[in-house]
C-alpha positions as CSV (number, residue, x, y, z in Angstrom):
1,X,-18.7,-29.3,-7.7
2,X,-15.0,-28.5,-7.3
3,X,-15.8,-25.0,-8.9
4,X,-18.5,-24.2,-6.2
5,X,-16.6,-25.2,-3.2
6,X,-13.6,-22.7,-4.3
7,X,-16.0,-19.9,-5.2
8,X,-17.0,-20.4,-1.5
9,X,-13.7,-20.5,0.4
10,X,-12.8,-17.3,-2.3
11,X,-16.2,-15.4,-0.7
12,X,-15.1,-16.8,3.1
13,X,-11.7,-15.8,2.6
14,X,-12.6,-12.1,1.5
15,X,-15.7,-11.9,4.2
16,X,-13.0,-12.2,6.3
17,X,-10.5,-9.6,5.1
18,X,-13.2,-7.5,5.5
19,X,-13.9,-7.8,8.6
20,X,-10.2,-7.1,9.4
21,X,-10.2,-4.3,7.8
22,X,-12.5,-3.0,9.5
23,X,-12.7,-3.5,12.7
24,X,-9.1,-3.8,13.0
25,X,-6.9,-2.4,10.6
26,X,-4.0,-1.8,12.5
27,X,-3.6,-5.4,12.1
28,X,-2.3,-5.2,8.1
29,X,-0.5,-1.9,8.5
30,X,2.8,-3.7,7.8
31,X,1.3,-4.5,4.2
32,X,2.6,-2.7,1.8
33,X,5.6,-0.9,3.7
34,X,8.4,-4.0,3.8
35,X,11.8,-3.6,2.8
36,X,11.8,-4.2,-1.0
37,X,8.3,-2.5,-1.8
38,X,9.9,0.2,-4.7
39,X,8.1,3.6,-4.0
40,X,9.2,6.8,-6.0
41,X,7.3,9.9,-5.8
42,X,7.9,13.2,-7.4
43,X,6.2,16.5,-8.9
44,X,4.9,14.9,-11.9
45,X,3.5,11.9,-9.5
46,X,3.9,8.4,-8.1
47,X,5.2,5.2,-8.6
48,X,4.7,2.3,-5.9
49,X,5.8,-1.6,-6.8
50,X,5.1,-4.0,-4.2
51,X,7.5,-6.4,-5.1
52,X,8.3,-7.8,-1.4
53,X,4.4,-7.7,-0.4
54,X,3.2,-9.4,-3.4
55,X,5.8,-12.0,-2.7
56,X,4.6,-12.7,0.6
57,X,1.0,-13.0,-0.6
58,X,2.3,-15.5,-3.5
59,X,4.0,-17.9,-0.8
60,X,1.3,-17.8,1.5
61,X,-1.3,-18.6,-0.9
62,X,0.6,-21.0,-2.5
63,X,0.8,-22.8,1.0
64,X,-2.5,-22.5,1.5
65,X,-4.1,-24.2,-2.0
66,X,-1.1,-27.1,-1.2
67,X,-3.1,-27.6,1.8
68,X,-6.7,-27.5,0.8
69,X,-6.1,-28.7,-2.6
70,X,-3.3,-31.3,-2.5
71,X,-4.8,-35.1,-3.3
């Protein structure tokens, strides 16, 4: 049961980010660009690393599942 009800809140949660996206994606624009995010380009190509962003998203998803999930 626990399995279905997290399946669920995963399919809410990206319904959601959809939406966002599109009808307002000036809203996330800040994603991606924050002080720490490691982008190199060159001739040969690109290189982005996320680092600061993906910390972010770690913290606040890790606050979130303390919420929902904690017993």
């Amino acid at each position: 049961m626990a399995i279905g009800k997290l399946v669920l809140l995963i399919g809410v949660v990206l319904v959601l980010l959809g939406l966002v996206l599109t009808y307002a994606p000036g809203l996330l624009s800040w994603f991606g660009h924050l002080p720490g995010d490691i982008r190199k380009e060159g001739e040969g190509g690109s290189f982005y690393l996320p680092i600061t962003s993906m910390i972010v998203v770690s913290i606040v998803l890790t606050i979130l599942i303390n919420l929902f999930f904690r017993r």
